[in-house]
C-alpha positions as CSV (number, residue, x, y, z in Angstrom):
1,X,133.2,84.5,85.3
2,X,136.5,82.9,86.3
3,X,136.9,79.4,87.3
4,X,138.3,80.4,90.4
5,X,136.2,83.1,91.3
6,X,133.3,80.4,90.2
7,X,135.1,77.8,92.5
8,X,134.9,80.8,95.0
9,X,131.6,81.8,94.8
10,X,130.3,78.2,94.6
11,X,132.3,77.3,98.3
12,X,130.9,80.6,99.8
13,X,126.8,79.4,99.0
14,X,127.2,75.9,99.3
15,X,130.3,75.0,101.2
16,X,132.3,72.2,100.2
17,X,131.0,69.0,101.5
18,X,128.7,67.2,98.9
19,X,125.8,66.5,101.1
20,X,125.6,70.0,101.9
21,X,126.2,71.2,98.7
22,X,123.4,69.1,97.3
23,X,121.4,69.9,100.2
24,X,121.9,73.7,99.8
25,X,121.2,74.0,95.8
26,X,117.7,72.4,95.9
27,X,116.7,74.5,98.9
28,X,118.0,77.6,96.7
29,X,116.2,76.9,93.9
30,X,113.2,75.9,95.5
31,X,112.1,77.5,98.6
32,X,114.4,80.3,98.0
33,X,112.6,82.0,94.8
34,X,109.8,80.8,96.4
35,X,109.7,83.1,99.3
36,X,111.7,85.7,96.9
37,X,109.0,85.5,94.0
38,X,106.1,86.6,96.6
39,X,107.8,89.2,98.4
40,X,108.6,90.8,95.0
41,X,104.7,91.0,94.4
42,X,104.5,92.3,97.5
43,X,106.9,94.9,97.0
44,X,105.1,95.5,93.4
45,X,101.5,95.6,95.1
46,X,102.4,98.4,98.0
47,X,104.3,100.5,95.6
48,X,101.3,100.3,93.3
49,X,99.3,102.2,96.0
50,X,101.9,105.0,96.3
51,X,102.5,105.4,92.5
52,X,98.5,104.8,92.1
53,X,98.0,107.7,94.7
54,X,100.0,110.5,92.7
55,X,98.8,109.1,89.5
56,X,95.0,109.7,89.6
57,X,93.8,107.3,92.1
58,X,93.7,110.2,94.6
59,X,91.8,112.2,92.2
60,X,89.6,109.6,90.9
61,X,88.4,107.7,94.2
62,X,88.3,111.3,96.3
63,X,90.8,111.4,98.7
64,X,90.4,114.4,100.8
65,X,92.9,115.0,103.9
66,X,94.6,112.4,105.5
67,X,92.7,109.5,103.9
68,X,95.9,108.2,101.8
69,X,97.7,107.8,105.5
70,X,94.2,106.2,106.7
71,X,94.3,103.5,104.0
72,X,98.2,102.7,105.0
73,X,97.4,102.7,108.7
74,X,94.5,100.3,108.0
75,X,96.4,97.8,106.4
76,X,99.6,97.6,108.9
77,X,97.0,97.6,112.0
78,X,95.3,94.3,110.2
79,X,98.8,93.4,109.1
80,X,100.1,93.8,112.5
81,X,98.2,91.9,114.2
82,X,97.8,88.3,112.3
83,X,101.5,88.2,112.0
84,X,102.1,86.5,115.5
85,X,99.4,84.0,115.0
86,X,100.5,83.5,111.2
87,X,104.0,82.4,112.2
88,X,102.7,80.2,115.3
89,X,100.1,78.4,112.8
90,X,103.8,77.3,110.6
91,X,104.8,75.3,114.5
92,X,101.7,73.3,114.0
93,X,99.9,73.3,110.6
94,X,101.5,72.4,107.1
95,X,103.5,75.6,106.1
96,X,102.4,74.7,102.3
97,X,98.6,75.2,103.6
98,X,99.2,78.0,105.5
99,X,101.1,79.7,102.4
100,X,99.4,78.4,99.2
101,X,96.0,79.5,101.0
102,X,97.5,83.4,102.2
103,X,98.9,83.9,98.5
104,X,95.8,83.0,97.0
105,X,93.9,85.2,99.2
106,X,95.9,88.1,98.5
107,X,96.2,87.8,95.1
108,X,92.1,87.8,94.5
109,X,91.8,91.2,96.8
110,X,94.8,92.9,94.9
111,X,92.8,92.2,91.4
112,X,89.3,93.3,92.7
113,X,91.1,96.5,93.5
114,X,91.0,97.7,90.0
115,X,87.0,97.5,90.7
116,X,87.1,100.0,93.4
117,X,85.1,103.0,93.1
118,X,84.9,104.9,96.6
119,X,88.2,105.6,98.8
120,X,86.4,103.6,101.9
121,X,86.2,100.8,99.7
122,X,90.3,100.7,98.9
123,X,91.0,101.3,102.9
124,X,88.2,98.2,103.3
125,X,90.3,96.1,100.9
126,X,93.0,97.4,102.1
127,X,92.7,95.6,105.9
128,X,91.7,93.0,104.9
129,X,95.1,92.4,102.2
130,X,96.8,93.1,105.1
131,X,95.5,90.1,107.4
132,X,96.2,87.9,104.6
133,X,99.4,89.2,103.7
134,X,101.0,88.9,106.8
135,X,102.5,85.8,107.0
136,X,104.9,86.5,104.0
137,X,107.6,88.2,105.2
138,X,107.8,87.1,108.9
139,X,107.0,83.0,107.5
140,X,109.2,83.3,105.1
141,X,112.1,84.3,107.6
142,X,110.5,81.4,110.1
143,X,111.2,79.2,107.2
144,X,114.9,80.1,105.7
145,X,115.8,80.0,109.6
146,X,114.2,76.5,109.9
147,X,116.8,75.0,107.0
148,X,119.9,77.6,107.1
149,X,122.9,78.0,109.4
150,X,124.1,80.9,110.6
151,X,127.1,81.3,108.1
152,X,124.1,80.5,105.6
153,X,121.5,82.6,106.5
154,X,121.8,86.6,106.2
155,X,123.1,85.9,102.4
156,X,119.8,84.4,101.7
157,X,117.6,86.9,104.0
158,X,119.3,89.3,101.9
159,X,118.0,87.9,98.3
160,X,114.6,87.5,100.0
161,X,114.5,91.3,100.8
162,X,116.0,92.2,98.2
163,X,113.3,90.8,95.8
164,X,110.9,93.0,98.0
165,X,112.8,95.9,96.5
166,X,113.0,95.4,93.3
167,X,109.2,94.9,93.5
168,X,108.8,98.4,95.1
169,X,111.0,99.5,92.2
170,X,109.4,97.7,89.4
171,X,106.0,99.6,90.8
172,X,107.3,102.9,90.1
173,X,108.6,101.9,86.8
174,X,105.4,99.6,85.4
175,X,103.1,102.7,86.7
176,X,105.1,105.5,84.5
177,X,105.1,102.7,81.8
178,X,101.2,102.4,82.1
179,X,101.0,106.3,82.4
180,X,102.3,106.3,78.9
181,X,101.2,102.8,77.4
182,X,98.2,102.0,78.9
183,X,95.8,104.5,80.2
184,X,92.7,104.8,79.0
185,X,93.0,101.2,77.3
186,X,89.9,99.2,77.6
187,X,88.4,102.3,78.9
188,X,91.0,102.2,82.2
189,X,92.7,104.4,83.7
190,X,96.9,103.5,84.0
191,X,96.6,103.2,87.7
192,X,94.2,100.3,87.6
193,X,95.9,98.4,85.5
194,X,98.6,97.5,87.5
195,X,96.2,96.4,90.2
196,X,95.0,93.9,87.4
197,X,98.9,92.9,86.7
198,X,100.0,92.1,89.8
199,X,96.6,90.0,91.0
200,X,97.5,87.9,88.0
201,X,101.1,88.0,88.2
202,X,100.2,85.8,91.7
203,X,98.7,83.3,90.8
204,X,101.4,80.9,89.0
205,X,103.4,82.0,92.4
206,X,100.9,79.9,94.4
207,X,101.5,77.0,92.2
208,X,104.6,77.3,92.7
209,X,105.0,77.5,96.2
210,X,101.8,74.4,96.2
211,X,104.6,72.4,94.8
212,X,108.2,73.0,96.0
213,X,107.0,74.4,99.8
214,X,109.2,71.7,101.9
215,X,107.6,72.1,105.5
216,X,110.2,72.1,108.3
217,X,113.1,69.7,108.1
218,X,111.4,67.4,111.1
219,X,108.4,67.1,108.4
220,X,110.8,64.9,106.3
221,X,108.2,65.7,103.4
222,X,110.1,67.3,101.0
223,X,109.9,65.0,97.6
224,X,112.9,67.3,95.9
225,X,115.2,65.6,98.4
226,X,116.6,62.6,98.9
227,X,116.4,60.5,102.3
228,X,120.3,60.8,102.7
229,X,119.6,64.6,102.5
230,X,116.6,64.9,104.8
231,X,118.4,63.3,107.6
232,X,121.6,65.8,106.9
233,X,118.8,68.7,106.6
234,X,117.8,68.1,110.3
235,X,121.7,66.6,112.0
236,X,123.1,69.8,110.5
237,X,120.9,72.3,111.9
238,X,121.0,70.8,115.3
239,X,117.7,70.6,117.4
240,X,116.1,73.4,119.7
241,X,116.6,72.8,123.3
242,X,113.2,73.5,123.9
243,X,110.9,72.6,121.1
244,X,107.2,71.7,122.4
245,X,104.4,73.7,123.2
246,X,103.6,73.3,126.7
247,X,102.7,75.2,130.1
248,X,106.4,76.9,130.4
249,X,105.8,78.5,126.9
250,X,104.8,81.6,127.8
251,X,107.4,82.0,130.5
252,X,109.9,81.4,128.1
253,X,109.2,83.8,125.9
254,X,108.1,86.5,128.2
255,X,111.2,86.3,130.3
256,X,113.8,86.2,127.2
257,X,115.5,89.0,126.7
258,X,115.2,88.1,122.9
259,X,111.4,88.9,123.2
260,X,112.1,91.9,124.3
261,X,115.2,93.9,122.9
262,X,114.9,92.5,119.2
263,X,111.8,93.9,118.5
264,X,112.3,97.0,120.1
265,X,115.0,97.5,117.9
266,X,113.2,96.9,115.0
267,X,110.8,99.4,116.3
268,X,113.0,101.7,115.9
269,X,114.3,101.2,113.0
270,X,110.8,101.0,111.3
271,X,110.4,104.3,113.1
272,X,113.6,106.0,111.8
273,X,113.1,105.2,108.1
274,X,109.5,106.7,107.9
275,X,110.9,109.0,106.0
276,X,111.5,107.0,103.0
277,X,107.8,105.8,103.2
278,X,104.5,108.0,102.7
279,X,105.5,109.3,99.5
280,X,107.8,112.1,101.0
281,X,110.3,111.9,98.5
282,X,107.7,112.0,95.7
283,X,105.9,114.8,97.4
284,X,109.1,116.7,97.8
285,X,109.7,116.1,94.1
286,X,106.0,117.6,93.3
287,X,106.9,120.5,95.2
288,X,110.4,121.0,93.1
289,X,108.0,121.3,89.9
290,X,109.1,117.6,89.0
291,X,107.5,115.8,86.2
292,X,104.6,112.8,87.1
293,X,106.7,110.3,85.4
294,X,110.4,111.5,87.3
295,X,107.8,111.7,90.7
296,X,107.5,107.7,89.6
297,X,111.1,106.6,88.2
298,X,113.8,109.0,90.5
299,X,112.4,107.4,93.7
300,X,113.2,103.4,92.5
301,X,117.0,105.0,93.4
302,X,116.2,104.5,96.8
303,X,115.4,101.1,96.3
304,X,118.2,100.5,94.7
305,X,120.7,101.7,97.3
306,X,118.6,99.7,99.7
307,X,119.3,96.2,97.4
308,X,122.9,97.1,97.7
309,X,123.1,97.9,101.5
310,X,121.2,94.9,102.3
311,X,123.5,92.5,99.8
312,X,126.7,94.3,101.8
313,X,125.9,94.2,105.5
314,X,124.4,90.8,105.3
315,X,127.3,89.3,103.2
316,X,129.9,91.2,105.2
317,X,127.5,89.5,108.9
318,X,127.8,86.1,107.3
319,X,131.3,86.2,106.9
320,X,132.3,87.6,110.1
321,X,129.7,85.2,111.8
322,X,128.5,88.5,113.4
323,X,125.9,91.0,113.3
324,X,126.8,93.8,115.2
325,X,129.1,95.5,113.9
326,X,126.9,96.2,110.6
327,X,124.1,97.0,113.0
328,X,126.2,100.2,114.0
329,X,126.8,100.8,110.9
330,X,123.1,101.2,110.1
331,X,122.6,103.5,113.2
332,X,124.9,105.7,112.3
333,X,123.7,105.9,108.6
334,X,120.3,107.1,110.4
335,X,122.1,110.2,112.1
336,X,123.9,111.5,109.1
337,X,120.9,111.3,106.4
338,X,118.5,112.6,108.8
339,X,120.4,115.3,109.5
340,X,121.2,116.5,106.0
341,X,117.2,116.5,105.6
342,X,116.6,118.3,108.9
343,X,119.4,121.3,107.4
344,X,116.9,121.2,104.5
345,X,119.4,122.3,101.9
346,X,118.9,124.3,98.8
347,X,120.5,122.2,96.5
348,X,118.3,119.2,95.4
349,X,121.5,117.0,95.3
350,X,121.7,116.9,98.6
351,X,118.0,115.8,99.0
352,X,119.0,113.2,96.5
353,X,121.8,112.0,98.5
354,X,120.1,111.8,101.7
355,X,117.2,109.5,100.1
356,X,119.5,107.8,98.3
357,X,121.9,107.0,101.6
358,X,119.0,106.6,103.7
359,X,118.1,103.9,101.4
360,X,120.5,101.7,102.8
361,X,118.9,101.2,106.0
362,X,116.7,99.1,104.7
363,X,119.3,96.0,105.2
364,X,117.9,95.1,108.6
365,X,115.0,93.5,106.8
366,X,117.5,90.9,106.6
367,X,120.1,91.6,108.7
368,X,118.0,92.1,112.2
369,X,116.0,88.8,111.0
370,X,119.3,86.8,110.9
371,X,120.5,88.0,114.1
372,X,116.9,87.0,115.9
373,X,116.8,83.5,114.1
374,X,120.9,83.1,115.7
375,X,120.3,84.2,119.1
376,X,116.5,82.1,119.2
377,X,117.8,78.6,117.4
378,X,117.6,77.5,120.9
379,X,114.1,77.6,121.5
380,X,111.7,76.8,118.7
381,X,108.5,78.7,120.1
382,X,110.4,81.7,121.4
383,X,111.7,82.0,117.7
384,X,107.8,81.6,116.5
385,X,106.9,83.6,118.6
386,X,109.5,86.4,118.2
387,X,110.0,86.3,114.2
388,X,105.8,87.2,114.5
389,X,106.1,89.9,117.0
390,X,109.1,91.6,115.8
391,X,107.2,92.9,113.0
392,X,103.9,93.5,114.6
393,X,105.2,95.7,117.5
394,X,107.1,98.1,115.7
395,X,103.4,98.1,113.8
396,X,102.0,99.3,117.3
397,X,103.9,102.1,116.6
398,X,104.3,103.0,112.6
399,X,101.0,102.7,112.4
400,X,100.0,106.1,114.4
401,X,103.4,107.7,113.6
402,X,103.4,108.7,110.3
403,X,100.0,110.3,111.6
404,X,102.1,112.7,113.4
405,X,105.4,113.1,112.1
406,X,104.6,112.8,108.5
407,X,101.2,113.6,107.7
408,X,100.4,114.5,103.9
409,X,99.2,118.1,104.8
410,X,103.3,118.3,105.7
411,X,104.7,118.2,102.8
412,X,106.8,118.8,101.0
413,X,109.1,119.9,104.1
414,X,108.7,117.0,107.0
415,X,110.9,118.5,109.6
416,X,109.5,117.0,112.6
417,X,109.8,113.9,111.4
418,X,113.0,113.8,110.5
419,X,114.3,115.3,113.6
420,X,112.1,112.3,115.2
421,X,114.8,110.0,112.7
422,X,117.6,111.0,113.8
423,X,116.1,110.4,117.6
424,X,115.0,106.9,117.0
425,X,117.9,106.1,114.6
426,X,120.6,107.4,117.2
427,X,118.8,104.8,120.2
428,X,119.7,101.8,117.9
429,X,123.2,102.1,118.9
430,X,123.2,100.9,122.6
431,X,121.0,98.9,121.7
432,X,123.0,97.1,119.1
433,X,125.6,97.1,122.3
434,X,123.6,95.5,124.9
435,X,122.0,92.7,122.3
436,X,125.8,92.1,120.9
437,X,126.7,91.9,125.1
438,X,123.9,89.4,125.9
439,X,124.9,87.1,122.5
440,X,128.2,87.1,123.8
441,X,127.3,86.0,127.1
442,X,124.6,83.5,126.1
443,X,127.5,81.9,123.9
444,X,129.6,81.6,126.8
445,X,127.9,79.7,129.3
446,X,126.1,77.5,126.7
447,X,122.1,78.9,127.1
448,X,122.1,80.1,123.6
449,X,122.8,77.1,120.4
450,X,120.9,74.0,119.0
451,X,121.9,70.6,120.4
452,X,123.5,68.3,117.8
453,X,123.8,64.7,116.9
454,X,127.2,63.3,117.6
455,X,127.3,61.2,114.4
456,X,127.1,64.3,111.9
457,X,128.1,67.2,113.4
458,X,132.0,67.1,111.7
459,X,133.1,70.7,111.3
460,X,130.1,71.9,109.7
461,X,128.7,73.2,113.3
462,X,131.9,74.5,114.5
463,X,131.3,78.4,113.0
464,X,127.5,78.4,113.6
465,X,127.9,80.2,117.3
466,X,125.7,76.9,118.4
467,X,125.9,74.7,122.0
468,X,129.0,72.2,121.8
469,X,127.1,68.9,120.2
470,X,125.5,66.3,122.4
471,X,123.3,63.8,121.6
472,X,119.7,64.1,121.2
473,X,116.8,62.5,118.9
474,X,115.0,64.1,116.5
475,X,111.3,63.8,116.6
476,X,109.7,63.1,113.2
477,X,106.4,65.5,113.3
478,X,106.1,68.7,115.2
């Protein structure tokens, strides 16, 4: 690389004052692949269930009917619902206990999985991964928005999520590897050997994350940074206006509009891109007289396009200091794939290229995220709160959905559901509108923002979209 464009690339991650600079390279090698490390093995670990499914776990533990969508629904009702009380435990409880103890968890159920014998016994297993698997994605986005600014953030929401995807496309490609390497070695078949990998593939994770987890920056208890640093890490960020539990909690979060409107678009969203879950594209593939191995490898392209979707808008949102206009973008994205699927063409390129472009809707994994963490840096229970629910309620809803609109028995052709896409996808538009309205507004007239030291602010605040600074002090616990 360049000098310059090193110079360049180096002032765009870690700015150009030296304390933040300092601040922001430990945090990126530290809590960063962290965070990214587990959400690739949980990437790895749900793909191994699809690519596990087609190749012989379906046959082997005697799945009949829907039982496949029963075992998915299972785990997102579990995961659903420990998600909200997962992120308000990391307001109140060490985050390294609260992580080190989830990842250990998980990793234990996802080995014994390679034991399993009976399809009740996966969907069993299958719950209870999802209780303790929970916290990883909605924590880890609690966390990055505890330590990041808003010019900061979606970049490194985006590497986060996108470690989830290569996970999901490192499933497809170590199953097809194990189809061909691996099955029938110590008496196995291929598909329980990657339950085996990934459970042990976890473990050094946890030690990891028992080592380098930081806490919150009020914890002051991060030993990979300096005292100088720890004081910058909080004067920076600025502090929530509101920031204790107390009696006017539950007001506060009810009666924000952030509780409300960011999760019901998520819900959407969630809703819109069913049909790049539940194995449709590898069940459309089967149907096509595609090869076990192509059913495993062709689908990581979708994974792929979703990396580079999520790297662009979040790059492009950081830049501009605003999420909306890549929000549209994604909305749109919905209409025209979905409608290219409902056409149903003859030519498989066109199937391809729908998947493929659909695939790019995954960015609001990190996108949305960013946008909830800048419009909630006000209040620090109503961003708790609201990181935890945004994922479970648009659970409330993908968990019966994909009952209805794309049930196995469907396939290969899942036209309902995708004309129930293009629905759901085309109501994220005013809704991106109305969220980018209120923002605007809450900006304005100063409800919306952290409050800032005086002493440190400098010009590091001035492009965060935060209150004007005024003096506060910083509590040292939570």
């Amino acid at each position: 690389m360049a000098p310059a464009a090193f110079l360049k690339l180096r002032s765009f991650l870690w700015g150009n004052d030296p304390k933040t600079t300092s601040l922001l390279f430990k945090l990126d090698f530290t809590i960063l692949p962290y965070f990214s490390l587990i959400w690739f093995l949980f990437g790895l670990s749900r793909a191994s269930y699809g690519s596990a499914y087609i190749s012989g776990m379906g046959k082997d533990l005697d799945f009949k009917g829907k039982d496949y969508n029963y075992m998915n629904t299972v785990y997102l009702v579990f995961y659903a619902v420990c998600q909200m009380p997962g992120t308000s435990l990391l307001t109140i409880a060490p985050p390294k206990y609260v992580f080190v103890g989830a990842n250990v968890t998980w990793s234990i159920l996802t080995l014994i999985t390679f034991k399993m014998t009976h399809v009740y016994q996966v969907i069993v297993l299958n719950g209870f991964e999802g209780c303790f698997s929970a916290i990883a994605y909605v924590g880890a986005h609690f966390i990055y928005g505890s330590w990041y600014l808003k010019r900061e953030l979606g970049t490194r929401a985006a590497i986060f999520v996108c470690c989830g995807q290569l996970g999901s496309m490192a499933g497809g490609w170590i199953q097809a590897g194990l189809l061909e390497s691996l099955a029938g070695r110590s008496g196995l078949p291929a598909w329980r050997w990657i339950f085996i990998i990934v459970g042990i593939l976890t473990i050094p994770t946890a030690i990891f994350g028992w080592i380098f987890i930081p806490g919150l920056p009020n914890h002051r208890s991060a030993w990979f940074l300096t005292e100088e640093e720890k004081e910058h890490a909080i004067v920076r960020l600025g502090q929530p206006k509101k920031y204790t539990w107390d009696r006017t909690v539950f007001k506060r979060v009810l009666l924000g509009w952030q509780f409300w409107l960011l999760p019901t678009i998520f819900m959407l969203y969630s809703l819109a891109i069913q049909m790049e879950l539940n194995n449709v594209m590898q069940l459309w593939m089967a149907s096509r007289g595609y090869t076990v191995v192509e059913e495993n490898n062709y689908p990581t392209g979708v994974y792929g396009a979703a990396i580079f979707g999520t790297v662009l808008y979040s790059v492009i949102s950081d830049k501009i200091q605003s999420r909306w206009q890549c929000s549209l973008a994604i909305g749109f994205t919905f209409i025209i794939g979905s409608a290219i699927l409902i056409a149903n063409p003859r030519a498989d390129a066109g199937h391809f290229f729908a998947f493929y472009f659909l695939g790019t809707t995954y960015a609001p994994q990190a996108l949305w995220y960013s946008w909830m963490a800048d419009v909630t840096a006000h209040d620090f229970q109503l961003r708790a709160i609201t990181t935890g629910f945004m994922n479970s309620f648009d659970f409330g809803f993908s968990t019966w959905w994909p009952l209805i609109f794309y049930p196995v028995t469907d396939a290969p052709n899942y036209r309902k559901g995708y004309i129930a896409s293009i629905v759901t996808g085309a109501l994220i538009i005013p809704l991106v509108l109305l969220i980018a309205y209120l923002e605007k507004q809450g900006i304005k007239n100063g409800t919306l923002g952290r409050n800032f030291d005086t002493e440190e602010t400098g010009d590091e605040s001035l492009d965060t979209g935060e209150a004007r600074p005024t003096e506060v002090d910083f509590p040292q616990k939570i």
